[in-house]
Biotite code that builds the C-alpha atoms (Angstrom):
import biotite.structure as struc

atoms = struc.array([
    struc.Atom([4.830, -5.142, -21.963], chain_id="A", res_id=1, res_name="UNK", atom_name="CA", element="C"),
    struc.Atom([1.433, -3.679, -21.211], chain_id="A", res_id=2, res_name="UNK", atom_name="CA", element="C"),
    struc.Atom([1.311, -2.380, -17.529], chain_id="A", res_id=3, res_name="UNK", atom_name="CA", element="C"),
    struc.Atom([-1.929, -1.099, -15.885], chain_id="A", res_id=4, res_name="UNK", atom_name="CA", element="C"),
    struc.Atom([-1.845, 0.458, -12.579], chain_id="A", res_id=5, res_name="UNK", atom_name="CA", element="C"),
    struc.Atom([-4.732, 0.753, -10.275], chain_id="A", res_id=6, res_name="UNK", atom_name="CA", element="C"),
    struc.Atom([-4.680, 2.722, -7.000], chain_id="A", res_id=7, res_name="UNK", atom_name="CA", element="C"),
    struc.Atom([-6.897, 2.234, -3.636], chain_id="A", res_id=8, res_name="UNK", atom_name="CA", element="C"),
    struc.Atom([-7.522, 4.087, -0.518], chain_id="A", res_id=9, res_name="UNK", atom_name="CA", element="C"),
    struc.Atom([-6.926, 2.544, 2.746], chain_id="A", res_id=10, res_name="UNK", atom_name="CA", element="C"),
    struc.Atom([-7.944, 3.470, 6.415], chain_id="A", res_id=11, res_name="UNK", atom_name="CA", element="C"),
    struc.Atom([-6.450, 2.816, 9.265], chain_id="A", res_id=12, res_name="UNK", atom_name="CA", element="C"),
    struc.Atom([-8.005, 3.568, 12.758], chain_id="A", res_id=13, res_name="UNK", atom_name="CA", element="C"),
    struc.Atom([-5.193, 3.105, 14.414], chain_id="A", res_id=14, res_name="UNK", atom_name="CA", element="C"),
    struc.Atom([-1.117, 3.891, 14.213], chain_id="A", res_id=15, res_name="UNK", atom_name="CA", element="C"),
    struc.Atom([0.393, 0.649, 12.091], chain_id="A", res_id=16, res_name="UNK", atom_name="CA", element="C"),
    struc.Atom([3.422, -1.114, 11.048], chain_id="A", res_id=17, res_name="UNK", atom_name="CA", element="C"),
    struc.Atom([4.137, -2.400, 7.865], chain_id="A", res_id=18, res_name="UNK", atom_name="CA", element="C"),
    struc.Atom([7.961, -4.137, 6.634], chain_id="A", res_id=19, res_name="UNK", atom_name="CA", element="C"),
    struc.Atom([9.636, -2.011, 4.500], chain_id="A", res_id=20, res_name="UNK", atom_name="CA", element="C"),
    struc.Atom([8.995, 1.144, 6.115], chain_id="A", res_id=21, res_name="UNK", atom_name="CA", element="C"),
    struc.Atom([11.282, 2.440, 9.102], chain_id="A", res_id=22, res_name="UNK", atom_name="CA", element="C"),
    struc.Atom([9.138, 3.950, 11.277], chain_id="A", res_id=23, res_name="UNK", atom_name="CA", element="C"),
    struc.Atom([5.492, 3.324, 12.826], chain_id="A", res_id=24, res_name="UNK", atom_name="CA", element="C"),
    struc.Atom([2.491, 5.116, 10.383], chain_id="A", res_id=25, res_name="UNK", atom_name="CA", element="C"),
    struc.Atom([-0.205, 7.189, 12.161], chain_id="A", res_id=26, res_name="UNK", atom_name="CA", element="C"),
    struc.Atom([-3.946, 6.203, 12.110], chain_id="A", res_id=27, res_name="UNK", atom_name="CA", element="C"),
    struc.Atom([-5.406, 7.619, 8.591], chain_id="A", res_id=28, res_name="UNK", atom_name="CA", element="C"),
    struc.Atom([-6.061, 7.330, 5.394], chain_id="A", res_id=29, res_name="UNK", atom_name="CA", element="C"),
    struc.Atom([-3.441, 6.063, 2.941], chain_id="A", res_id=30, res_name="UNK", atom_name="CA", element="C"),
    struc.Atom([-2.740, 5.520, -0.912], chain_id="A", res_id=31, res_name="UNK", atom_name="CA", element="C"),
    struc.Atom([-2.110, 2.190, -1.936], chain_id="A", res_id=32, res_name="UNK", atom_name="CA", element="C"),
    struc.Atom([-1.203, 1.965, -6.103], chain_id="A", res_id=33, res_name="UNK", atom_name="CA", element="C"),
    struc.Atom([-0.508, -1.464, -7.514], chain_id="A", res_id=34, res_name="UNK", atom_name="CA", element="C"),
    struc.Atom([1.312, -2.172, -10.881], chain_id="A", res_id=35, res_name="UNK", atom_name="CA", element="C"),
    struc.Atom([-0.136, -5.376, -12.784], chain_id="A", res_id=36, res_name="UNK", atom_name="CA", element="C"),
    struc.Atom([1.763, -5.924, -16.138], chain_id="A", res_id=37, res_name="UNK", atom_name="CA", element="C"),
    struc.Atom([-0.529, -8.106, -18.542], chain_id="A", res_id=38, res_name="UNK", atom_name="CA", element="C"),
    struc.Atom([0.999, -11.693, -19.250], chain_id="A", res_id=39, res_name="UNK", atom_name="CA", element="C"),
    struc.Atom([0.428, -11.636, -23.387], chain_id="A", res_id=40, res_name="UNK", atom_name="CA", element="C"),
    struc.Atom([1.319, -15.459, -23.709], chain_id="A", res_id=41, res_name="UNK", atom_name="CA", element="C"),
    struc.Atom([-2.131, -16.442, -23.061], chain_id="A", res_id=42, res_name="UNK", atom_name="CA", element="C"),
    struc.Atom([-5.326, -16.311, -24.843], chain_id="A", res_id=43, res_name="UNK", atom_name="CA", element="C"),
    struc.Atom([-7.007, -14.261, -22.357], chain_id="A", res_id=44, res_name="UNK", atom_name="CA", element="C"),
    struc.Atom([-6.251, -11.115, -19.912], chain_id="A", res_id=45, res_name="UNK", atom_name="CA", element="C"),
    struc.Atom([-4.449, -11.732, -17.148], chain_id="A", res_id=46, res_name="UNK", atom_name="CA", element="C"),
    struc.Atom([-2.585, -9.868, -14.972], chain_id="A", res_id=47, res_name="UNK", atom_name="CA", element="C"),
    struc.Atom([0.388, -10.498, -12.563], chain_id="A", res_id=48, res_name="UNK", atom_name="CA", element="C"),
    struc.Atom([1.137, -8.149, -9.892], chain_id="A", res_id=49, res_name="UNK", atom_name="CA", element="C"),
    struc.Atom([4.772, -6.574, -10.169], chain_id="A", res_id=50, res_name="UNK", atom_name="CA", element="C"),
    struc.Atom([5.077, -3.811, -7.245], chain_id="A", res_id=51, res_name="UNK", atom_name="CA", element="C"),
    struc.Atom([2.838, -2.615, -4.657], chain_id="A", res_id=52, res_name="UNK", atom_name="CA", element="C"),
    struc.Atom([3.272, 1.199, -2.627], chain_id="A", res_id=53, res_name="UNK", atom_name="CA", element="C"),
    struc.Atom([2.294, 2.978, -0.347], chain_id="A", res_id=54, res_name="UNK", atom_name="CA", element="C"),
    struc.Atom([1.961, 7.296, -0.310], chain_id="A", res_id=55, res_name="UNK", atom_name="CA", element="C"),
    struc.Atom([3.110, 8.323, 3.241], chain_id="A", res_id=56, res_name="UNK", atom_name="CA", element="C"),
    struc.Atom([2.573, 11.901, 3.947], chain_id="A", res_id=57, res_name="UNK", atom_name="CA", element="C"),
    struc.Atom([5.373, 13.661, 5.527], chain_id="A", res_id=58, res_name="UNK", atom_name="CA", element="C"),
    struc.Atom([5.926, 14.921, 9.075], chain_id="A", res_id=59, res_name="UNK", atom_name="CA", element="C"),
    struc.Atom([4.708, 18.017, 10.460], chain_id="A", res_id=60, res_name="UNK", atom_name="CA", element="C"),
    struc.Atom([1.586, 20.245, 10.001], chain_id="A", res_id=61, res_name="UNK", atom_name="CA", element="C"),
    struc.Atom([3.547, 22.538, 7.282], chain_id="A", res_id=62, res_name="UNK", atom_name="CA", element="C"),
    struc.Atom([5.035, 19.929, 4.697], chain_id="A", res_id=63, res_name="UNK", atom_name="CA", element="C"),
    struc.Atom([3.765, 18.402, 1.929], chain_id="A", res_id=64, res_name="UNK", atom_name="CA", element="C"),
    struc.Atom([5.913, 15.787, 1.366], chain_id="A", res_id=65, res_name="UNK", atom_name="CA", element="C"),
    struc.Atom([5.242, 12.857, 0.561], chain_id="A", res_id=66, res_name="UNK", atom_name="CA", element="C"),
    struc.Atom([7.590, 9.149, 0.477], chain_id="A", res_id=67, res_name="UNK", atom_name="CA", element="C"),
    struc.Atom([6.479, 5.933, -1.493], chain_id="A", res_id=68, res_name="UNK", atom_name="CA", element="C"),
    struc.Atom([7.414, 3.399, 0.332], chain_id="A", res_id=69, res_name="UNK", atom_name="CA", element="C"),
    struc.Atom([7.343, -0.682, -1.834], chain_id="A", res_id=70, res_name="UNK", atom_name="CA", element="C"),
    struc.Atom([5.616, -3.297, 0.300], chain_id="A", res_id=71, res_name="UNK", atom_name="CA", element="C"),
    struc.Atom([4.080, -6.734, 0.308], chain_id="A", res_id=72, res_name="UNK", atom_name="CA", element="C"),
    struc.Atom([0.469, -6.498, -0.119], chain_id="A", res_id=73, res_name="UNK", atom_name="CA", element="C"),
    struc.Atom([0.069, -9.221, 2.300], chain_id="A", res_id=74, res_name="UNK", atom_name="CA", element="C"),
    struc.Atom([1.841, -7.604, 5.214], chain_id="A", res_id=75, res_name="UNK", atom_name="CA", element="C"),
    struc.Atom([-0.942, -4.626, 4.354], chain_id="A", res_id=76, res_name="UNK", atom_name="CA", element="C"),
    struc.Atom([-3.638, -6.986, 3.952], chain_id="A", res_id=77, res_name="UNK", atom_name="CA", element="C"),
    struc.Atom([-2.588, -8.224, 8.093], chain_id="A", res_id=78, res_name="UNK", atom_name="CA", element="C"),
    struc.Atom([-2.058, -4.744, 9.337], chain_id="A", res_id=79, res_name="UNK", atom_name="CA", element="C"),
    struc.Atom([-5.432, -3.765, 8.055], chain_id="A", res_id=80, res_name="UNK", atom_name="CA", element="C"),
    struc.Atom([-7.454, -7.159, 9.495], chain_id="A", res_id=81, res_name="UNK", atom_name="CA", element="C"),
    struc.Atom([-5.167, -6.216, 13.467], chain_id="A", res_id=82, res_name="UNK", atom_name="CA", element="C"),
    struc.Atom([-6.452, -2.452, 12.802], chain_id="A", res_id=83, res_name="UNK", atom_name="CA", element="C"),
    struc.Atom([-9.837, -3.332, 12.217], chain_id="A", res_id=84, res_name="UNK", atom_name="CA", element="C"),
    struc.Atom([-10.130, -6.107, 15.158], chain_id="A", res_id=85, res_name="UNK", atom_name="CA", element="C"),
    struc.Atom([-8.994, -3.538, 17.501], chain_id="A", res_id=86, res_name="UNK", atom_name="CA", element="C"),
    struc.Atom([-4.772, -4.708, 18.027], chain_id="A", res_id=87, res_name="UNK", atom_name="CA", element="C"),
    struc.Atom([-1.846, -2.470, 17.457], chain_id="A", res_id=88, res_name="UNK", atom_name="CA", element="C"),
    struc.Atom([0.826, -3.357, 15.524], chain_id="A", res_id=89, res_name="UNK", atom_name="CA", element="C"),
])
């Protein structure tokens, strides 16, 4: 199985919610990686999405933690359009 991964940064101007993740995220910018694994059957690339994160940073000024957190691309793809229209949420 042949597996790329790509990663992209999001930003957020505004604190955001996303399922999977227990508490509310602060306004910022955020990694996003996506893992693709190439579907060989066929006589051309393609790829299928198999897991989407996100890179949270930690709490407090003096950590540099950081938690991965698996989540549905669509639910970030929402939470991104409410953030840039203005809403919470």
């Amino acid at each position: 199985m042949t597996v790329r991964t790509r990663d992209k940064m999001w930003a957020f101007r505004n604190p955001f919610s996303l399922k999977g993740v227990d508490h509310a995220l602060p306004a910022g910018n955020y990694r996003v990686t996506t893992d693709e694994e190439l579907i060989e059957s066929l006589s051309f690339p393609v790829y299928r999405r198999i897991a989407t994160m996100i890179f949270v940073p930690g709490e407090g000024q003096r950590t540099s933690s950081v938690e991965m957190f698996t989540i549905d691309p669509a639910d970030l793809q929402a939470s991104h359009e409410k953030d840039s229209a203005g809403t919470h949420g």
